[in-house]
Steps between C-alpha positions, in 0.01 A plus 500: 500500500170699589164358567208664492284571816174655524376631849242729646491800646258731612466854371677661823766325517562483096497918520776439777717282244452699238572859685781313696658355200466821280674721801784247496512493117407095420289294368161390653668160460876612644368633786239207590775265411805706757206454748456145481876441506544716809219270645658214427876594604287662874346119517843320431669758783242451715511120489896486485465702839250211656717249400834646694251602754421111539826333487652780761195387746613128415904540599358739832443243719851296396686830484343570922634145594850632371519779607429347845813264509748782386382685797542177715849445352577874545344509827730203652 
């Protein structure tokens, strides 16, 4: 299903769009679409990447304190 979205865009970067999307032979509407969808898969990667960033910080300090008794228990 499509909806219909109406946005603005100054002349510059509209002569971009169109000279970008004519080069790569698409639509005005393909290639402003292809760029919102490769924003929107960068923002998902980049929050995906926080998140495992955030739980390895939260098992760091419990993963220390075992690696401290193997090397006790190796170490006697």
């Amino acid at each position: 299903m499509s909806n219909l979205v109406s946005i603005r865009i100054d002349d510059a970067t509209l002569q971009a769009v169109r000279g970008n999307a004519h080069k790569l032979h698409l639509t005005q509407t393909d290639y402003i679409r292809t760029a919102i969808e490769r924003m929107n898969l960068k923002l998902q990667t980049e929050e995906r990447k926080r998140s495992l960033q955030q739980a390895s910080f939260a098992v760091r300090a419990e993963s220390m304190r075992i690696n401290a008794e193997f090397d006790k228990i190796e170490n006697d």
